[in-house]
C-alpha positions in Angstrom: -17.1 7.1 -12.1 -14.3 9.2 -11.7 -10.7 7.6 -11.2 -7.0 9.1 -9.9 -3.6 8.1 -10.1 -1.7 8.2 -7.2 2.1 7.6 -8.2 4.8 7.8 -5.6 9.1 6.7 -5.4 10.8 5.5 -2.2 14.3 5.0 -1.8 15.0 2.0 -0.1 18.8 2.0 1.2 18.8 -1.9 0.7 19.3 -4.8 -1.7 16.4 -5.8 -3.9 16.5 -9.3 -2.2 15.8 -7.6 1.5 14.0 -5.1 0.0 11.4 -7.7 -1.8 11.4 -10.0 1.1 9.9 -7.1 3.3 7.5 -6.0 0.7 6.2 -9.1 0.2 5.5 -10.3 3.5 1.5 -9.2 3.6 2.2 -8.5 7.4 4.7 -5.7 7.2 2.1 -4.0 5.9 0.8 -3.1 9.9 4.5 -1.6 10.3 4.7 1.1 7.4 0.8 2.2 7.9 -0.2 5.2 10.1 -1.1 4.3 13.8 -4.6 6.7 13.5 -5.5 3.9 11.1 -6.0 1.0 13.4 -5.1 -0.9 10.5 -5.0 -5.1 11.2 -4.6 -7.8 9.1 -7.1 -10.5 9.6 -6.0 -13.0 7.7 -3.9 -15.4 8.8 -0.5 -15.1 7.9 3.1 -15.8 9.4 6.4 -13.1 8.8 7.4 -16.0 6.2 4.1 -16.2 4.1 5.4 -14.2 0.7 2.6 -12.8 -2.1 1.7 -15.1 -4.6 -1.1 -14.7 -7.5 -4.3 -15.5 -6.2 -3.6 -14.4 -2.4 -6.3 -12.7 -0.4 -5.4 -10.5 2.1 -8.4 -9.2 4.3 -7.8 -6.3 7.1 -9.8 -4.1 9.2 -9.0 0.1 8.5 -9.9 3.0 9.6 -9.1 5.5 6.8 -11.4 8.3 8.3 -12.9 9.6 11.0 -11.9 6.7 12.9 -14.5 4.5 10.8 -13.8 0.4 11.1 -14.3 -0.9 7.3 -13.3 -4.5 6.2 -11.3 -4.4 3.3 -10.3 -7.4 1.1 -7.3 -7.4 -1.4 -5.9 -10.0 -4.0 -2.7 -10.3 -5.2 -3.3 -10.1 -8.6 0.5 -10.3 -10.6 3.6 -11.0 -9.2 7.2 -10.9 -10.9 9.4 -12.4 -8.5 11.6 -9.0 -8.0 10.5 -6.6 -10.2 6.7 -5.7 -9.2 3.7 -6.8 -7.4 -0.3 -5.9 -8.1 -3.1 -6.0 -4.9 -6.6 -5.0 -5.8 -9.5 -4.2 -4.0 -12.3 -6.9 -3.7 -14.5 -5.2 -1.4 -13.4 -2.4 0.9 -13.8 1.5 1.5 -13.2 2.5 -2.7 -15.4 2.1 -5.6 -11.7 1.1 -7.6 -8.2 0.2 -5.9 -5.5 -1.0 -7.8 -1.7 -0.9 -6.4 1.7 -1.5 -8.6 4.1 -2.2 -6.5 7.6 -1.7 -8.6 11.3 -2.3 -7.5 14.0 -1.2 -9.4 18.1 -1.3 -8.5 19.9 1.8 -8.2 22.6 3.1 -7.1 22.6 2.8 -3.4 19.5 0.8 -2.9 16.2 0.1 -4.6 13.9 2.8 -5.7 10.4 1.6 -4.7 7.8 3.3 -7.5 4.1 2.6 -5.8 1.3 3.6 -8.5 -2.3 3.5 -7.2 -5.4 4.1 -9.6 -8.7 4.7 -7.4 -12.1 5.2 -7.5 -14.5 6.6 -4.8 -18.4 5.7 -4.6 -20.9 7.9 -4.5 -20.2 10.1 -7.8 -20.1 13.3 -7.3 -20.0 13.8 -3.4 -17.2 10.9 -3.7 -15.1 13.5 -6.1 -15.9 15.8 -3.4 -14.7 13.6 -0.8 -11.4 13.2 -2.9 -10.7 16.9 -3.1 -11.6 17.5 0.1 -9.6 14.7 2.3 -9.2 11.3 0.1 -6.5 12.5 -1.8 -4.5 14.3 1.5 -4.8 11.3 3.3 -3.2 8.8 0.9 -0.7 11.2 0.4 0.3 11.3 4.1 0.4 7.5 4.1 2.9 7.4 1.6 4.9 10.3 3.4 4.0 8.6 6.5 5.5 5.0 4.5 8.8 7.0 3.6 9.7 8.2 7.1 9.4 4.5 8.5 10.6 2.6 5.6 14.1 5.0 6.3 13.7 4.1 10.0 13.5 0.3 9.0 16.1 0.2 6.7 19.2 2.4 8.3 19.1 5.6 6.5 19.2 8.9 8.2 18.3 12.2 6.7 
């Protein structure tokens, strides 16, 4: 199986403790996610509920062709402030693991998200990478960027 690193930086024009408290809420995840994804989080979780080892966080997604898939993640590591893990436990990949880093700089908090993945199906999943996979995750960070500047005051 064939795996790829995905590694992208946001700055975040905020302090680390607003910064981390909107990270970390599992439900802010519908916000900075793009609309053509009908993406939903199924579990049941208030604004308040913060990631914690062990949490599973199911959603519904449609990352192509408008496909509904039930994806499951855990939170796997957590450092209160510095970084945060979610894995895949079932879902559309064959491998998903997210770091979730914060760092303080000046200005803000640069946001480092490093995602290894996997896609089934050997060698028509590489395929699939080259072909869309890979675009589309890309465009969901962009698409992450543009609304996390939105969110958090800065203009460009």
């Amino acid at each position: 199986m064939k795996s790829y690193t995905l590694k992208y930086e946001t700055f975040i024009p905020a302090t680390l403790d607003k910064a981390w408290d909107f990270f970390t809420s599992p439900l802010n995840l519908v916000k900075i996610t793009p609309p053509d994804m009908n993406f939903v989080v199924t579990s049941e979780y208030k604004d308040s509920d913060k990631v914690y080892p062990g949490m599973i966080i199911t959603y519904f997604v449609s990352p192509l062709f408008g496909i509904k898939l039930r994806w499951m993640t855990e939170i796997t590591h957590v450092k209160e402030k510095e970084y945060f893990v979610d894995e895949q436990r079932f879902g559309p990949y064959a491998l998903w693991h997210h770091q979730h880093h914060f760092k303080q700089v000046e200005g803000g908090i640069m946001m480092t998200d490093i995602v290894n993945y996997a896609i089934p199906y050997g060698f028509i999943g590489r395929i699939a990478n080259g072909l869309f996979v890979k675009k589309k995750l890309k465009e969901v960070f962009s698409f992450r960027e543009e609304v996390i500047g939105r969110l958090f005051g800065m203009t460009k």
